[in-house]
N, C-alpha and C positions, 0 to 999 in steps of 0.2 A: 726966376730963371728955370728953365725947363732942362732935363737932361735929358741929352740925345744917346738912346739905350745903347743902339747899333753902333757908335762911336764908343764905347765901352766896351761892350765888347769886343769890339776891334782891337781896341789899344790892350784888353787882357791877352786873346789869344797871341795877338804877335810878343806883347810878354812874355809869355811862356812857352814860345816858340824861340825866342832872344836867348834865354836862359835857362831852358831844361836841353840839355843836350842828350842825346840817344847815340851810343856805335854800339852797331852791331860785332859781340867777340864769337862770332860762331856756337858757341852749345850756348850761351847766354846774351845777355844786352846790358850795356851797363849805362847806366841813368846818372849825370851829374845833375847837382841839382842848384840853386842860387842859394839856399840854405847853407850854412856855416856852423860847426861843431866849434868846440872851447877851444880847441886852435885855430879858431879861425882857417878853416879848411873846407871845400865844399862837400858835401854830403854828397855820399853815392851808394848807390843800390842797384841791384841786379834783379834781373827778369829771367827766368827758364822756364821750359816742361817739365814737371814732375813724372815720373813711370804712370802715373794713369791719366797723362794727356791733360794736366791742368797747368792753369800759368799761375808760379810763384813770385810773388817778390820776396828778396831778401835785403836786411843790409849786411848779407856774409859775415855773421858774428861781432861786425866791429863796437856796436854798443855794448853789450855782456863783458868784451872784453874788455872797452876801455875803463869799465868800472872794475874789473879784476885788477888792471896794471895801476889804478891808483887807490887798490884795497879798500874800494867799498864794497863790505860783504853785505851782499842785498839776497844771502840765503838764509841765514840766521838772524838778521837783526831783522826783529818783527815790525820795524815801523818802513824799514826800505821794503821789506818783504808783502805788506800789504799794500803798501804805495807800486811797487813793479806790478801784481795781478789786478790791482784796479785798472791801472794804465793802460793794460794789455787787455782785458775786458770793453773796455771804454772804447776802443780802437780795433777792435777784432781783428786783435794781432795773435798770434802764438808765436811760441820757442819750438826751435827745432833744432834737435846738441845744441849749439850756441848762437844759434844764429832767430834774428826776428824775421817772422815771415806772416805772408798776408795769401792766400791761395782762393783763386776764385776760378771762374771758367769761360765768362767771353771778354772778349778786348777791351769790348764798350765798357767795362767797369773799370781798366785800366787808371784813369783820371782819379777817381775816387777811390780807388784803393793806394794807388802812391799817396796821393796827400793825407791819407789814417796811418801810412809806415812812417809816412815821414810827420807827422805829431805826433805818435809814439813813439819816436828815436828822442826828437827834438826835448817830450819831456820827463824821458828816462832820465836824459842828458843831466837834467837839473841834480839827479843825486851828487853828481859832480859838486855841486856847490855846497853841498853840508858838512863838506870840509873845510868850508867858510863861512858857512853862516853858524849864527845865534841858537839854532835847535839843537841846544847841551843836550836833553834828553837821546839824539842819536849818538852823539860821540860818546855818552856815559853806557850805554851798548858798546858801542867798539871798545872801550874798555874793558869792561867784565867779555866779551869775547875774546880778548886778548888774553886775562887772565886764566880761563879756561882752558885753552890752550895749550898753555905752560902750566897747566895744573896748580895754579896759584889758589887755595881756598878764598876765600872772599865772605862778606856777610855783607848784602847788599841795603841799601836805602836804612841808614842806622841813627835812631834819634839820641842826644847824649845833650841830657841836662846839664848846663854851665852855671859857673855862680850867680848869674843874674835871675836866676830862675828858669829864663826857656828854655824850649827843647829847641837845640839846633839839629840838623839835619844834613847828614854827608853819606857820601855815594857810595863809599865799599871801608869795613872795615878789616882788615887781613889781619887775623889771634894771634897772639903772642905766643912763642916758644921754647923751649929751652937756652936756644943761640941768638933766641931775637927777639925784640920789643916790638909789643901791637902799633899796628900803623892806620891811622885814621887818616880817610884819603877825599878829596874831593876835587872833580873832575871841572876844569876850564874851558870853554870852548873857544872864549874868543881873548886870549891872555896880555890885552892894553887898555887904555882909557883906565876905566875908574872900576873898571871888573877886579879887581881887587877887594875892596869894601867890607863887601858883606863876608865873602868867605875869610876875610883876614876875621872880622870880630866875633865870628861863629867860633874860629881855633881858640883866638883869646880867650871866647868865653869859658871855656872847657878847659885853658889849661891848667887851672889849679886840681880839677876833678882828674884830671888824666895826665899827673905830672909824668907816670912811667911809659907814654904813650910817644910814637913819635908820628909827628903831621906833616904828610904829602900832599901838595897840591899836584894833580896830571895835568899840563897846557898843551891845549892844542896848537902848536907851531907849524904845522902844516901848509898855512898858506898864511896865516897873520903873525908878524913876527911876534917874539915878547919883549916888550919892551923894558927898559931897564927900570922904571916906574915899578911897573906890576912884578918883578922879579925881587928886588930888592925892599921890598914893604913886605914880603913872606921871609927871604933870609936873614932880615935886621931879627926876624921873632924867634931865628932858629927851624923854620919850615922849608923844608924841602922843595925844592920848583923842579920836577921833572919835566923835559920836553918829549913829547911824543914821537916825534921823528928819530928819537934818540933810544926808543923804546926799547929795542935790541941788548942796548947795553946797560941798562938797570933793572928787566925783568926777575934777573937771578940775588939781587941785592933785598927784594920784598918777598922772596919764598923765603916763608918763615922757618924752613926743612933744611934751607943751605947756609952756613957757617961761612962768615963775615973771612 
């Protein structure tokens, strides 16, 4: 069967004619799009003049910021931080204060520069989700930037031979003090199923090596709950389950500096 191009076309343009809608707000144009953010809400982006007579698009800061209002630091944590300049490379997008923008100079590129802002929003977007995905390696960043923070000392990626002979491996160890006992910590991303496991018998193995030690697990509860499985297989051992969303209120309990 053959395709009929002109019929393709067709059925695209009035597509996009169906669902990109255009008003005019006077100093700008505001662009809704069919496209859908994590709340399921339509995307929108503005058009203006800049002072030397060029046409911008923007999405008016609202990506920058919705990763601000759900605290992913994508300035400091090096792996969002090189994931946001490839993205914006890749799309020949820039920042401007907080807003993404695309700046070109005749119309006819209008078409093709919306759809590079809007696959550069789209998958900015995505940092949103590695506060529920599997890539530990970012959440154990947001942790040591948390500690930072609050001036928490820390001693990162720390190997500590257990009776079995290996070296197990955990993600911050904060030194013991006068008022307080070393805390060997290791960082959860996703705190159900069977993600317990390994880091339960990592603690095991070490605790006769590190009887004066006490072991925290950090779970990220953010968007996956913890279940009462993975929560209660660490405090049957005596380890600690802190939740992340709760971070506020146990910060001051692990500085080794402040008295119980």
């Amino acid at each position: 069967m053959m395709f009929d191009i002109n019929e393709l076309n067709n059925t695209y343009t009035k597509w996009n004619k169906d669902n990109i809608h255009i008003v005019d707000q006077g100093d700008f144009v505001e662009i809704t799009t069919p496209f859908v953010d994590n709340h399921h809400d339509y995307l929108q982006v503005v058009l203006y003049y800049n002072d030397n007579g060029q046409l911008v698009l923007s999405d008016d800061g609202y990506t920058l910021n919705e990763l601000t209002l759900y605290e992913i630091d994508y300035k400091r944590s090096l792996k969002r931080k090189e994931f946001l300049n490839q993205t914006l490379k890749s799309f020949g997008v820039t920042i401007l204060d907080s807003d993404l923008t695309i700046t070109f100079d005749k119309v006819k590129d209008f078409p093709r520069k919306l759809l590079n802002l809007l696959q550069c929003i789209l998958r900015l977007s995505d940092m949103l989700l590695t506060s529920r995905s599997t890539v530990t390696s970012i959440f154990y960043e947001e942790v040591g930037i948390f500690f930072d923070d609050n001036n928490i000392l820390k001693i990162p990626d720390v190997g500590i031979t257990g009776t079995s002979g290996n070296e197990n491996k955990f993600d911050y160890i904060i030194p013991a003090s006068r008022v307080k006992k070393e805390k060997v910590i290791k960082t959860i991303n996703k705190p159900n199923g069977d993600n317990f496991k390994y880091p339960l018998l990592s603690f095991l193995d070490i605790k006769e090596n590190r009887a004066k030690s006490e072991f925290v697990v950090i779970a990220n509860d953010y968007v996956n709950e913890i279940s009462e499985k993975f929560e209660t297989s660490f405090t049957n051992h005596g380890i600690s389950v802190l939740r992340w969303t709760e971070r506020k209120t146990w910060i001051d309990n692990l500085n080794p500096t402040l008295a119980i």
